[in-house]
KELO-631452 format. One record per residue: y, x, z of N, C-alpha, C in turn; residue number from 1; residue in one letter. Coordinates in pm, whole numbers, always signed. Example, Ala and Ser with C-alpha at 12.3 -4.5 7.8 and 13.67 -1.06 7.14 Angstrom:
<recs>
<rec n_y="-569" n_x="+1319" n_z="+780" ca_y="-450" ca_x="+1230" ca_z="+780" c_y="-330" c_x="+1320" c_z="+780" seq="1" type="A"/>
<rec n_y="-225" n_x="+1285" n_z="+708" ca_y="-106" ca_x="+1367" ca_z="+714" c_y="+3" c_x="+1290" c_z="+787" seq="2" type="S"/>
</recs>
This chain:
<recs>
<rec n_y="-120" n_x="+85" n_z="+0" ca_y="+0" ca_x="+0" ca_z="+0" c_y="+125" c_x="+88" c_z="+0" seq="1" type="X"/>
<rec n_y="+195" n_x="+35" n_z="-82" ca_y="+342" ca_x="+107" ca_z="-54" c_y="+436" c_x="+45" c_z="+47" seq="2" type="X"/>
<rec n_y="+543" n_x="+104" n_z="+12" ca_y="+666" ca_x="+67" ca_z="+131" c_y="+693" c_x="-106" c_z="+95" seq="3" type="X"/>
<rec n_y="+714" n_x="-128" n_z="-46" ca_y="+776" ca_x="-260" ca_z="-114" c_y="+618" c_x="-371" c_z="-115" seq="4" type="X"/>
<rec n_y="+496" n_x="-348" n_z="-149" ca_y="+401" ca_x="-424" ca_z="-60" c_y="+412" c_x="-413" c_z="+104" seq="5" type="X"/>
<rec n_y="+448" n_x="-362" n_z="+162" ca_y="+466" ca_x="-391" ca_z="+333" c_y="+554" c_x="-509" c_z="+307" seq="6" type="X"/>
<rec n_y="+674" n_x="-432" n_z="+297" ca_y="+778" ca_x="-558" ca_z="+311" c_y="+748" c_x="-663" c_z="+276" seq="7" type="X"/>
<rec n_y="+656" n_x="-640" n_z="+184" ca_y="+647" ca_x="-841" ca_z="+154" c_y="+548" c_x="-910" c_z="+210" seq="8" type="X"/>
<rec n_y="+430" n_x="-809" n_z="+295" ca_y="+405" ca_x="-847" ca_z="+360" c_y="+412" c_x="-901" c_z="+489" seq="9" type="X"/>
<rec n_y="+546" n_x="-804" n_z="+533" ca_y="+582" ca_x="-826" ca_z="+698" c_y="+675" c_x="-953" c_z="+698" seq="10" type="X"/>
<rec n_y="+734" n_x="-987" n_z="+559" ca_y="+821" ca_x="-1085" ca_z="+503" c_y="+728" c_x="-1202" c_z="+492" seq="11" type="X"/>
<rec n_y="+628" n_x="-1170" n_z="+469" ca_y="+549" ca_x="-1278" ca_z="+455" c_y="+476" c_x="-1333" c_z="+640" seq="12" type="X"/>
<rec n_y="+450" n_x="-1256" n_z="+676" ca_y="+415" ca_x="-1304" ca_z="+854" c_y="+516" c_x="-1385" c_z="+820" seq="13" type="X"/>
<rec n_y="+678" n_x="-1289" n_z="+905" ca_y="+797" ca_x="-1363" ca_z="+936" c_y="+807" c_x="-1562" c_z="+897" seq="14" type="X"/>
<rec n_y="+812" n_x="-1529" n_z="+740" ca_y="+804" ca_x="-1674" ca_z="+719" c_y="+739" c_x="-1752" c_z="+762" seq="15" type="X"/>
<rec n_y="+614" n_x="-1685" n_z="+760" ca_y="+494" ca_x="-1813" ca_z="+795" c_y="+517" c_x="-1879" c_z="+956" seq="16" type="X"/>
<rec n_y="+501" n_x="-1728" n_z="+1014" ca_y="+497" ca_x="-1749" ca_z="+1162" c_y="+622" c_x="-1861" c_z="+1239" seq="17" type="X"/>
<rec n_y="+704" n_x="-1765" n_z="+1177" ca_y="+851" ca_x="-1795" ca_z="+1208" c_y="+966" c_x="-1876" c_z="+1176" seq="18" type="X"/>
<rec n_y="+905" n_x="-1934" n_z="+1069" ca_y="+948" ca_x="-2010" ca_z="+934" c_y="+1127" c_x="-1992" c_z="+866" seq="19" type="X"/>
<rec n_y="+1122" n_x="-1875" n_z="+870" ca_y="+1223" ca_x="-1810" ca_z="+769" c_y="+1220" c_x="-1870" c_z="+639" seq="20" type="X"/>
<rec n_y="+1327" n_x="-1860" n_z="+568" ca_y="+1286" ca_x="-1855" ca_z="+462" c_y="+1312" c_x="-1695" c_z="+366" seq="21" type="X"/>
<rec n_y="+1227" n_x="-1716" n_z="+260" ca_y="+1202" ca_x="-1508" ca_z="+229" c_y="+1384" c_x="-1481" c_z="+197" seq="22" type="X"/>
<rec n_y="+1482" n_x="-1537" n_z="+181" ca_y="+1627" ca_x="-1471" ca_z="+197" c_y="+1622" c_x="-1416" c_z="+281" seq="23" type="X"/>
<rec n_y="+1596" n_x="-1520" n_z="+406" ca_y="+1663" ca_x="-1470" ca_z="+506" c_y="+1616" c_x="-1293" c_z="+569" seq="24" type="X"/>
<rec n_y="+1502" n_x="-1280" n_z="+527" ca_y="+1419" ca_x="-1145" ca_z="+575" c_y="+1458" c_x="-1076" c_z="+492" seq="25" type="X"/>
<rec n_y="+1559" n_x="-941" n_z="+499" ca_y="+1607" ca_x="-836" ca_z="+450" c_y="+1540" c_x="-714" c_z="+499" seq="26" type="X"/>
<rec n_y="+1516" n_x="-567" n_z="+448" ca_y="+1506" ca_x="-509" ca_z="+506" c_y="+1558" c_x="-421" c_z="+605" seq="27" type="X"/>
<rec n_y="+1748" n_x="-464" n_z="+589" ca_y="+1829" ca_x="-465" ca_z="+654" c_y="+1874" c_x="-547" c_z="+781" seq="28" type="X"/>
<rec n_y="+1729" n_x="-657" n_z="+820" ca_y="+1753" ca_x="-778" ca_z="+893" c_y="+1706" c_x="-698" c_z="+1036" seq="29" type="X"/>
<rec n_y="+1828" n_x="-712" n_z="+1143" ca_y="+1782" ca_x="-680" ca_z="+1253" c_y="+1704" c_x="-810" c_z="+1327" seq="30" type="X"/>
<rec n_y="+1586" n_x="-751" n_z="+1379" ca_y="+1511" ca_x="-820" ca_z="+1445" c_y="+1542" c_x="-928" c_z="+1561" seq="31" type="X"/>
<rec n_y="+1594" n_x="-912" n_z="+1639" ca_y="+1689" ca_x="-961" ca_z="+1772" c_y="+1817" c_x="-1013" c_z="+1737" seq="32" type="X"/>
<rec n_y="+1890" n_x="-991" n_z="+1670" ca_y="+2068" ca_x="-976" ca_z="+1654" c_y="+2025" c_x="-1110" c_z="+1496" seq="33" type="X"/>
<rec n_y="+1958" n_x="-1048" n_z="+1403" ca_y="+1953" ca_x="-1155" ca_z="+1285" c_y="+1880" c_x="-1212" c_z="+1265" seq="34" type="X"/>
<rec n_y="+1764" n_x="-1219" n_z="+1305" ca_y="+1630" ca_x="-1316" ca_z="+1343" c_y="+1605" c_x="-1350" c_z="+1509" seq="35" type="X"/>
<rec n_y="+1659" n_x="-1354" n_z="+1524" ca_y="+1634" ca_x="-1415" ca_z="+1673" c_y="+1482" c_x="-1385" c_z="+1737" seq="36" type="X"/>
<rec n_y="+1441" n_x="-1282" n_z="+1691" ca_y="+1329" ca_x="-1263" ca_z="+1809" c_y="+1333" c_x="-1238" c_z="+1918" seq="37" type="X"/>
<rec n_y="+1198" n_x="-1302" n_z="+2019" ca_y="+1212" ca_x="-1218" ca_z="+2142" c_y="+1128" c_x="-1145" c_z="+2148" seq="38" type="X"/>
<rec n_y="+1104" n_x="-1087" n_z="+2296" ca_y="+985" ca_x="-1027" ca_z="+2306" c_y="+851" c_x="-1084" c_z="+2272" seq="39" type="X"/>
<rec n_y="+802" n_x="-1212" n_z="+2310" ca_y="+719" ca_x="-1245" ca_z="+2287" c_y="+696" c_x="-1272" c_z="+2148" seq="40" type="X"/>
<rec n_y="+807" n_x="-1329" n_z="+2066" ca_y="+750" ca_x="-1283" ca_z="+1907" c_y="+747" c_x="-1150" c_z="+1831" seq="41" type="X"/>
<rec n_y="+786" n_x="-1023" n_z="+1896" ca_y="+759" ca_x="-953" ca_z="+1889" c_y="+589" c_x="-944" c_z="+1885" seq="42" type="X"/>
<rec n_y="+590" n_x="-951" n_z="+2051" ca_y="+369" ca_x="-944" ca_z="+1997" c_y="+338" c_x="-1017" c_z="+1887" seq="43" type="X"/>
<rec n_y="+411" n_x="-1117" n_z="+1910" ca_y="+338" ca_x="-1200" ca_z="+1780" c_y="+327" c_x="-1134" c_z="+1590" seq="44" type="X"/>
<rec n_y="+431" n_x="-1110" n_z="+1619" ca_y="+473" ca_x="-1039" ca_z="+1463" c_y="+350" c_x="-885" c_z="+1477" seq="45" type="X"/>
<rec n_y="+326" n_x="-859" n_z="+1583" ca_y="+261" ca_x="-699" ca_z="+1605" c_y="+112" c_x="-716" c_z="+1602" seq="46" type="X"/>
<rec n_y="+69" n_x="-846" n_z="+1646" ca_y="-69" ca_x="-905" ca_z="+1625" c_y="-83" c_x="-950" c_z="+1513" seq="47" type="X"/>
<rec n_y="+41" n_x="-1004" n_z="+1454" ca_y="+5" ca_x="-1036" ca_z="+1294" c_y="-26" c_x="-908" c_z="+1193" seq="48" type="X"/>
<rec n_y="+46" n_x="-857" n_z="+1223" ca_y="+25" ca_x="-708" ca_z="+1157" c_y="-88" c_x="-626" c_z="+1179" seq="49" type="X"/>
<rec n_y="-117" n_x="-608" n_z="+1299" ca_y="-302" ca_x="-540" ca_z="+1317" c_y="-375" c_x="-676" c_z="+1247" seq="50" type="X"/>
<rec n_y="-377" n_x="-767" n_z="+1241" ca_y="-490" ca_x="-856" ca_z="+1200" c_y="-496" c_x="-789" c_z="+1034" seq="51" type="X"/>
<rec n_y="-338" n_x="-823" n_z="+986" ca_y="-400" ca_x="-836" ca_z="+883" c_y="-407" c_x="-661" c_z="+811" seq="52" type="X"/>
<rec n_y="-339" n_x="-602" n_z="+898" ca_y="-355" ca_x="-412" ca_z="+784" c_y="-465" c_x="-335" c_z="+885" seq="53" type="X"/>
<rec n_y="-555" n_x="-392" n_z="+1009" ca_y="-674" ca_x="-340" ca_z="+1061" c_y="-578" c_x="-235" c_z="+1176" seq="54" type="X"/>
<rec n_y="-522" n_x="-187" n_z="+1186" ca_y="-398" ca_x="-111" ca_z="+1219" c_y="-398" c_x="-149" c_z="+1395" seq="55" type="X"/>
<rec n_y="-374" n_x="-35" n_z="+1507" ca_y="-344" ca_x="-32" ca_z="+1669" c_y="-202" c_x="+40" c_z="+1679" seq="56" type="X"/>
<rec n_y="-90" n_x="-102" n_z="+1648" ca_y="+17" ca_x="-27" ca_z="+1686" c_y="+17" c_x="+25" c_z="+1855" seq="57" type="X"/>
<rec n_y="+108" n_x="+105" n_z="+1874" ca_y="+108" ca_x="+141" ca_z="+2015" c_y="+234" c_x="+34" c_z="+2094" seq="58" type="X"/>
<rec n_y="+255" n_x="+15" n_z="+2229" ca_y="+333" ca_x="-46" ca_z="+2272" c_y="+481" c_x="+83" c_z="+2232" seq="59" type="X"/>
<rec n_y="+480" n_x="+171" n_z="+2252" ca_y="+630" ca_x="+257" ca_z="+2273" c_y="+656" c_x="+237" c_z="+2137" seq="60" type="X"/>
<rec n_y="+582" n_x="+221" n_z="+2002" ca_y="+633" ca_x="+201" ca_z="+1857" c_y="+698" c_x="+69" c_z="+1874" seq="61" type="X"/>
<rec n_y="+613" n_x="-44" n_z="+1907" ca_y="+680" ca_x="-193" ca_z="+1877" c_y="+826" c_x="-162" c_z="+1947" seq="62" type="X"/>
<rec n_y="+834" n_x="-100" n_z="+2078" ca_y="+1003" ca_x="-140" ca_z="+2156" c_y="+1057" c_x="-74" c_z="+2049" seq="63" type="X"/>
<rec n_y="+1033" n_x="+28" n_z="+1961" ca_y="+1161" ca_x="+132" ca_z="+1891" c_y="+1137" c_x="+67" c_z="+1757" seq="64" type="X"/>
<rec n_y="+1114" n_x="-23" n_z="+1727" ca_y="+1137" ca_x="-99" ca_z="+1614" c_y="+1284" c_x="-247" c_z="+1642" seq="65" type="X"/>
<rec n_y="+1371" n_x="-223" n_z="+1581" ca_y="+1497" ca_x="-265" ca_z="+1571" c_y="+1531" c_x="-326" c_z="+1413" seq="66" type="X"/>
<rec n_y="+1500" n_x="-332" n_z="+1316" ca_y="+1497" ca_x="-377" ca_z="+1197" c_y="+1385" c_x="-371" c_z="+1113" seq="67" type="X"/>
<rec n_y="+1378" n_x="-493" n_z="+1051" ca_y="+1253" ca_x="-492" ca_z="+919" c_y="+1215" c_x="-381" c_z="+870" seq="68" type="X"/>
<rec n_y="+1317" n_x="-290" n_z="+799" ca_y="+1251" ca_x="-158" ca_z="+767" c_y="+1177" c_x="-71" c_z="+866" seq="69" type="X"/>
<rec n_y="+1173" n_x="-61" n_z="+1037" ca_y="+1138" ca_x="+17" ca_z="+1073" c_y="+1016" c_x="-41" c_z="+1084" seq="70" type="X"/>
<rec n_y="+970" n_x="-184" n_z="+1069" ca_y="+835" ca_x="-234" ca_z="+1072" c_y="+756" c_x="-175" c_z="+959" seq="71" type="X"/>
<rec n_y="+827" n_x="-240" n_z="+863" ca_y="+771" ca_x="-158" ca_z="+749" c_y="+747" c_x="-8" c_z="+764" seq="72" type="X"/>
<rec n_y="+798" n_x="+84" n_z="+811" ca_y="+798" ca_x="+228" ca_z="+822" c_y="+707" c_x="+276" c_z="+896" seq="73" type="X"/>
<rec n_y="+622" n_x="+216" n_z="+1019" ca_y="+560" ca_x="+237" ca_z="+1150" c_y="+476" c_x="+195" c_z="+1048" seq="74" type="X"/>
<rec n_y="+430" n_x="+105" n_z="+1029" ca_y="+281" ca_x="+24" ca_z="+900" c_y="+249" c_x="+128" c_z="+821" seq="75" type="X"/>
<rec n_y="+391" n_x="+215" n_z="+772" ca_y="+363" ca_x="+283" ca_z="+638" c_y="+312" c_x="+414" c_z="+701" seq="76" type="X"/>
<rec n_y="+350" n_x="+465" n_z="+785" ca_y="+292" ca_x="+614" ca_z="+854" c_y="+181" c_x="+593" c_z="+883" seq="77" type="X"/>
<rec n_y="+137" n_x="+484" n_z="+941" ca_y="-12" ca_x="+475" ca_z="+1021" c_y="-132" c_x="+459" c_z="+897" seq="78" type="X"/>
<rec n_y="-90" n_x="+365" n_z="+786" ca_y="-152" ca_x="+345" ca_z="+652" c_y="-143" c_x="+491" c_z="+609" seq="79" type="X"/>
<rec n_y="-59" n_x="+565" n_z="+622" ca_y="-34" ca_x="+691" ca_z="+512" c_y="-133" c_x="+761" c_z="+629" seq="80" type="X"/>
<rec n_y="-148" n_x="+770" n_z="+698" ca_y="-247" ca_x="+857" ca_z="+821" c_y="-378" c_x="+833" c_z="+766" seq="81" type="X"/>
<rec n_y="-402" n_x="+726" n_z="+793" ca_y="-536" ca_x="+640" ca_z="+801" c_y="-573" c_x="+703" c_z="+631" seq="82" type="X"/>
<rec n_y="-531" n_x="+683" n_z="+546" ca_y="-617" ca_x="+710" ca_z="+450" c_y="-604" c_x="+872" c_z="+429" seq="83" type="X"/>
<rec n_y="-507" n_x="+978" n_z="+496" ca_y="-540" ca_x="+1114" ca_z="+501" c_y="-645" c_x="+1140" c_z="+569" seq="84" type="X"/>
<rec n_y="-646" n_x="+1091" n_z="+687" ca_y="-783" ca_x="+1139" ca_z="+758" c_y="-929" c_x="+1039" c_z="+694" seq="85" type="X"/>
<rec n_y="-934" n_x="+961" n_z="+615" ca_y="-1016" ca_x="+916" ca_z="+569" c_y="-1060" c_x="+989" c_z="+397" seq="86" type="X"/>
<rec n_y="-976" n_x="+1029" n_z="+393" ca_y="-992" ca_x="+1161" ca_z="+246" c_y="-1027" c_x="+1298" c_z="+296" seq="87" type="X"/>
<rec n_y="-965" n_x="+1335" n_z="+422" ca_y="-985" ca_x="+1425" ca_z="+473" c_y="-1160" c_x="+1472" c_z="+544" seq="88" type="X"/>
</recs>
């Protein structure tokens, strides 16, 4: 997966879960401040994400995530890991 499949995937939770509509999810969209999350949809959005990319975010990653892109970015390191040490 690349960076632009994440996003549309993490765009895609958001909506479903959250019922955004896909405007509103930028990758410029702060989490708290422009989507109104809280903590608890936080897990939610973080359980949606291990379900569906197989993926154990850590708790200290989810708090330092502050905008869509850094979701996307934490997904994309752990994906970019996961298949080095799986080639490796």
């Amino acid at each position: 997966m690349n960076k632009e499949d994440i996003f549309e995937e993490v765009r895609s939770i958001l909506c479903h879960e959250f019922e955004f509509v896909p405007d509103e999810v930028l990758p410029t969209s702060h989490l708290i401040d422009d989507l109104d999350l809280d903590s608890i949809d936080a897990i939610d959005l973080a359980v949606k994400l291990e379900e569906r990319t197989g993926l154990d975010l850590d708790e200290k990653e989810l708090r330092s995530l502050r905008l869509v892109q850094d979701v996307v970015d934490v997904v994309y390191t752990h994906l970019d890991a996961r298949a080095d040490s799986a080639a490796g």
